[in-house]
Backbone as CSV, one residue per row, in Angstrom:
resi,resn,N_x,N_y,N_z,CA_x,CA_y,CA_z,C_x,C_y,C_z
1,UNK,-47.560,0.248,21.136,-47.123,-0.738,20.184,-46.670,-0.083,18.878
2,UNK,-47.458,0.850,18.624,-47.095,1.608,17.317,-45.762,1.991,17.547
3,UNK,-45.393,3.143,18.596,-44.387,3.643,18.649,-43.546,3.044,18.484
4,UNK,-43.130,1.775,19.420,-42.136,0.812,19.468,-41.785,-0.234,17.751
5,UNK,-42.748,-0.567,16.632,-42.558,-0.471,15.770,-41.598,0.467,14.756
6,UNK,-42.717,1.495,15.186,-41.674,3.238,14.347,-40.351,2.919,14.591
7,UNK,-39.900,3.048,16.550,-38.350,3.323,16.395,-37.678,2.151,15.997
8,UNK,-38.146,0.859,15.907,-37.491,-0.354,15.562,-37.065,-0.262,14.147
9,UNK,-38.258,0.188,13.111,-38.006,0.997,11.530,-37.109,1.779,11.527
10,UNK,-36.749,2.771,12.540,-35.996,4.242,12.540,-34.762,3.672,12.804
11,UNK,-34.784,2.777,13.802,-33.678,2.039,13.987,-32.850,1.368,13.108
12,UNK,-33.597,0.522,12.121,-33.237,-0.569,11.223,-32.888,0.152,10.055
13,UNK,-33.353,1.351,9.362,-33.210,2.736,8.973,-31.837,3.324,8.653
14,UNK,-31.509,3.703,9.825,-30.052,4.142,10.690,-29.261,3.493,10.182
15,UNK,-29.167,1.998,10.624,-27.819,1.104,10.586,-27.714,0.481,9.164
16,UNK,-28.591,0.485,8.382,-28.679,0.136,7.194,-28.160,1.229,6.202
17,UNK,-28.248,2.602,6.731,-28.045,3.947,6.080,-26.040,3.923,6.110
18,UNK,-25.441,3.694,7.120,-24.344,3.678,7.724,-23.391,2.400,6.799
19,UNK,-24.868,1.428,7.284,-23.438,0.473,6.772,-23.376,0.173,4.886
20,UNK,-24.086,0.720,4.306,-23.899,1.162,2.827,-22.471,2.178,2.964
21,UNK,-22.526,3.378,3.538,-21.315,4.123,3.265,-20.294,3.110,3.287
22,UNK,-20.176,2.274,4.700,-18.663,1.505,4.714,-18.525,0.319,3.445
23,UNK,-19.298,-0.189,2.854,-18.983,-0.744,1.925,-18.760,-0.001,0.862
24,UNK,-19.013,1.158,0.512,-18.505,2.515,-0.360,-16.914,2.293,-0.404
25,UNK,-16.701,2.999,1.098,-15.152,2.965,1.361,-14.069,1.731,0.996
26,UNK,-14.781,0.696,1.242,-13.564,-0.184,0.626,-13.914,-0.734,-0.823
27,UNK,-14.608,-0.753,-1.023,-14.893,-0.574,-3.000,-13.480,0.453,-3.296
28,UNK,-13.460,1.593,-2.753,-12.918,2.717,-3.304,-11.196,2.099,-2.969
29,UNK,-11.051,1.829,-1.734,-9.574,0.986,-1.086,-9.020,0.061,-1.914
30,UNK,-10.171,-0.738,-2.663,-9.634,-1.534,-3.758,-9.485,-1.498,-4.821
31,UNK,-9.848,0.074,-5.352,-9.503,0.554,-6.841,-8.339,1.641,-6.345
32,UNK,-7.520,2.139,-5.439,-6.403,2.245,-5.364,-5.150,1.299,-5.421
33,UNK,-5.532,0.536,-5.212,-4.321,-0.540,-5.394,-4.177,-1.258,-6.441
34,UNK,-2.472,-0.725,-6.816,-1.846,-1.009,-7.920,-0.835,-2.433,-7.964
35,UNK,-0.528,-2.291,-8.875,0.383,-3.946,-9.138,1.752,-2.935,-10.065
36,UNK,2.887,-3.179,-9.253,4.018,-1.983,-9.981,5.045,-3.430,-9.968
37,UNK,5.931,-3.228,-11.449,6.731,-4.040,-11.520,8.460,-2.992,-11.899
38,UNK,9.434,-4.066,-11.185,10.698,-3.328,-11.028,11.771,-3.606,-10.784
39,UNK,12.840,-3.137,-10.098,13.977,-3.371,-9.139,13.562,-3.159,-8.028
40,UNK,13.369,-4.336,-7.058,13.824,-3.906,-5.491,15.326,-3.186,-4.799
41,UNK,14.967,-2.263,-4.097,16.944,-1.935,-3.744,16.217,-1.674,-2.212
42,UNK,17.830,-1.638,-1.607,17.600,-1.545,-0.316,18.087,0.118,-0.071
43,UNK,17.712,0.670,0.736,17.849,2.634,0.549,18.535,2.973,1.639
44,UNK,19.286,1.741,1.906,20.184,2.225,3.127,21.849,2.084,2.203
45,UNK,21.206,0.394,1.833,23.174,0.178,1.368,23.056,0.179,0.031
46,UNK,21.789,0.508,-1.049,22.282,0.730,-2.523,22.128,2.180,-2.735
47,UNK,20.925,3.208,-2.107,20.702,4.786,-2.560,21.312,5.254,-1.501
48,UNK,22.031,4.680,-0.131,22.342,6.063,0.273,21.564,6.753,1.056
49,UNK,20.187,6.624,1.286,19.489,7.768,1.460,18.901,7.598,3.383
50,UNK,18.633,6.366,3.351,18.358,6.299,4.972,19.499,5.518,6.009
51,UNK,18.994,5.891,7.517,20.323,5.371,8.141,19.891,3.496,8.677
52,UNK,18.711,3.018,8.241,18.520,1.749,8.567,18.136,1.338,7.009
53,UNK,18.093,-0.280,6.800,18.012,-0.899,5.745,15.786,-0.487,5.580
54,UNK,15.645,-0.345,4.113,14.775,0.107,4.070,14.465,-0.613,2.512
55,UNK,12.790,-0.841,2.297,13.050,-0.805,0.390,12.397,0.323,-0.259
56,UNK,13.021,-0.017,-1.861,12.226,1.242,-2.644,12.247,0.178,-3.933
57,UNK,10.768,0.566,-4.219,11.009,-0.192,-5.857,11.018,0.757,-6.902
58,UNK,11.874,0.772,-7.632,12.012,1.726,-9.182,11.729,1.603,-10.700
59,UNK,11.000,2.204,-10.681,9.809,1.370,-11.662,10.228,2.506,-12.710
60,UNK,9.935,1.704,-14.237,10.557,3.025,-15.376,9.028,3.255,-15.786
61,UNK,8.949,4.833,-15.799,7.480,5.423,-16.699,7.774,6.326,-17.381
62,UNK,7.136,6.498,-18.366,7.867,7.920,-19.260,9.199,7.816,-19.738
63,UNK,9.939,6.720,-19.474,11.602,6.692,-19.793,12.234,6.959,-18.554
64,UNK,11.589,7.236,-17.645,12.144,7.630,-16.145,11.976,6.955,-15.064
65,UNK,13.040,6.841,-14.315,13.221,5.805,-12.993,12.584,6.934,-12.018
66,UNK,10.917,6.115,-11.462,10.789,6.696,-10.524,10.840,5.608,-9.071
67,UNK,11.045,6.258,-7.959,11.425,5.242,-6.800,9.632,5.137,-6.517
68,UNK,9.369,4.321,-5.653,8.156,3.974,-4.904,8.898,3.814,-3.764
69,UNK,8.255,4.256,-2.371,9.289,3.698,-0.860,8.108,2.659,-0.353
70,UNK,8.674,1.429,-0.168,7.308,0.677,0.763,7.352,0.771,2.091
71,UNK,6.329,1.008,2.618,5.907,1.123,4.063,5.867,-0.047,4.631
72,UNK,7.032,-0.964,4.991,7.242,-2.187,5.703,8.005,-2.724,7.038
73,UNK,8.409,-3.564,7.092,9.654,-3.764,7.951,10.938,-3.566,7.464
74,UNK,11.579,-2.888,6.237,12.595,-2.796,6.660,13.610,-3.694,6.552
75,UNK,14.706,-3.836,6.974,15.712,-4.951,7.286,14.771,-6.427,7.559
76,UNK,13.521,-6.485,8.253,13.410,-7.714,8.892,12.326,-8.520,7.593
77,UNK,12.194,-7.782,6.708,11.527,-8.571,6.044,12.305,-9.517,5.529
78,UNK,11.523,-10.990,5.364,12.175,-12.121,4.448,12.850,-11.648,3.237
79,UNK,11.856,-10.883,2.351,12.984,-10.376,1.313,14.678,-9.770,1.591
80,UNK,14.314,-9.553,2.471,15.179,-8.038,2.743,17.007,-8.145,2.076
81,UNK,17.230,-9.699,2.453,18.738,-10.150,2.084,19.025,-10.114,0.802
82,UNK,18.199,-10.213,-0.350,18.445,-10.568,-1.451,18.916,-8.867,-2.197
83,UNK,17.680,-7.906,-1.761,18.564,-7.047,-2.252,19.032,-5.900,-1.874
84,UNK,19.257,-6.107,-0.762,20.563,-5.562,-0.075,22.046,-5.420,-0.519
85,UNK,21.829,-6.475,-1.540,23.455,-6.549,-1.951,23.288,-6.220,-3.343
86,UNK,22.198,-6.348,-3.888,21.674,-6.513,-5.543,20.180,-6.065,-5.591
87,UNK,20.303,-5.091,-6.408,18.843,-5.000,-6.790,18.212,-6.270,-7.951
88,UNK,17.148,-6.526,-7.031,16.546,-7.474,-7.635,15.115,-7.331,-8.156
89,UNK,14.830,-8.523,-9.390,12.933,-7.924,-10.060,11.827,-8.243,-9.040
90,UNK,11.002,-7.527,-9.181,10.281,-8.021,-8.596,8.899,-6.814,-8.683
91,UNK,7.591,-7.448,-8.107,6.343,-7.233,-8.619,5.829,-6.560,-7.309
92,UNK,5.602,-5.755,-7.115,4.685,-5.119,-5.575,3.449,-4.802,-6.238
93,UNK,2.424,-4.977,-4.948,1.195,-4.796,-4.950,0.761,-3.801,-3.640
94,UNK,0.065,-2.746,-3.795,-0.594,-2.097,-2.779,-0.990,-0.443,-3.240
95,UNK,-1.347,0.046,-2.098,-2.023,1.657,-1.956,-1.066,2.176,-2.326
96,UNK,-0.546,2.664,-3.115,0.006,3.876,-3.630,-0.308,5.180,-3.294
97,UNK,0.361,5.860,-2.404,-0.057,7.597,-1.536,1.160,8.299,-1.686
98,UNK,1.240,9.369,-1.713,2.106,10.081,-1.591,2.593,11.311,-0.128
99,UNK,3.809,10.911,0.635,3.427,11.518,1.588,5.158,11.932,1.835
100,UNK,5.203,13.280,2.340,6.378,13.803,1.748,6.826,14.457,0.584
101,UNK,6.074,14.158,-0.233,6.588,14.568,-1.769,7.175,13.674,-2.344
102,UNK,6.730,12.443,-1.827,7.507,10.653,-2.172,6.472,9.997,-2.592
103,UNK,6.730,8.980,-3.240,5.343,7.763,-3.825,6.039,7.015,-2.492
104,UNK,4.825,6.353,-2.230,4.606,5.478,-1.315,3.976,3.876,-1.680
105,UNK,4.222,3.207,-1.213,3.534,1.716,-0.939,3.079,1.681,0.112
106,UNK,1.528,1.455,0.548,1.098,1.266,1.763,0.886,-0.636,1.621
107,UNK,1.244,-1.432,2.778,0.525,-2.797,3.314,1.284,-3.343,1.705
108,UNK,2.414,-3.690,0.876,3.235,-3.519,0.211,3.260,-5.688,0.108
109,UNK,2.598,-6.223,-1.003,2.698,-7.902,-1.256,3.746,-7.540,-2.367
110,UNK,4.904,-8.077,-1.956,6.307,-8.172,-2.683,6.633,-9.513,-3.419
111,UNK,6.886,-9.948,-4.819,7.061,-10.908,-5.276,7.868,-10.331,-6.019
112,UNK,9.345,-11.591,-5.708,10.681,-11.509,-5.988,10.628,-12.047,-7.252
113,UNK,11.232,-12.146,-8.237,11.286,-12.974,-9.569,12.611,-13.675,-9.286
């Protein structure tokens, strides 16, 4: 009876030890994410730079246009028409990473003005 107590403690122990770290981790997930305000452009038909419709938002810091690329759909997003033809304002929210030697938008909540 004792024993079976102990490992039930050792047990309860364990999973209690574990699941503190994972609430660590997204505490931390939610002090990366930023709120960036800007021009939306599309980086196929306003920069030039890719061969499918893509976005980038360009946000001024320091006096300088830096791009952000969001990690999305692309052409199929609802936004996608508006500025394709026109860069338009608008407010993104998400993980900010850098990968490539590029700022990034990860999981990217887009609000058009």
């Amino acid at each position: 009876m004792l024993r079976a107590a102990l490992a039930l403690t050792l047990g309860f122990a364990v999973v209690v030890g574990f699941g503190g770290n994972g609430f660590t981790a997204k505490a931390d997930d939610k002090k990366d994410v930023k709120k960036l305000e800007g021009k939306l452009t599309c980086t196929k038909c306003a920069l030039s730079e890719t061969d499918k419709c893509g976005h980038a938002l360009i946000v001024k810091e320091g006096g300088k246009d830096v791009k952000y690329y969001l990690d999305d759909k692309g052409g199929a997003e609802k936004y996608h028409g508006k500025c394709c033809k026109a860069d338009v304002d608008a407010t993104v929210t998400g993980k900010v990473i850098e990968k490539d030697k590029k700022k990034h938008i990860e999981a990217p909540k887009v609000e058009l003005k």
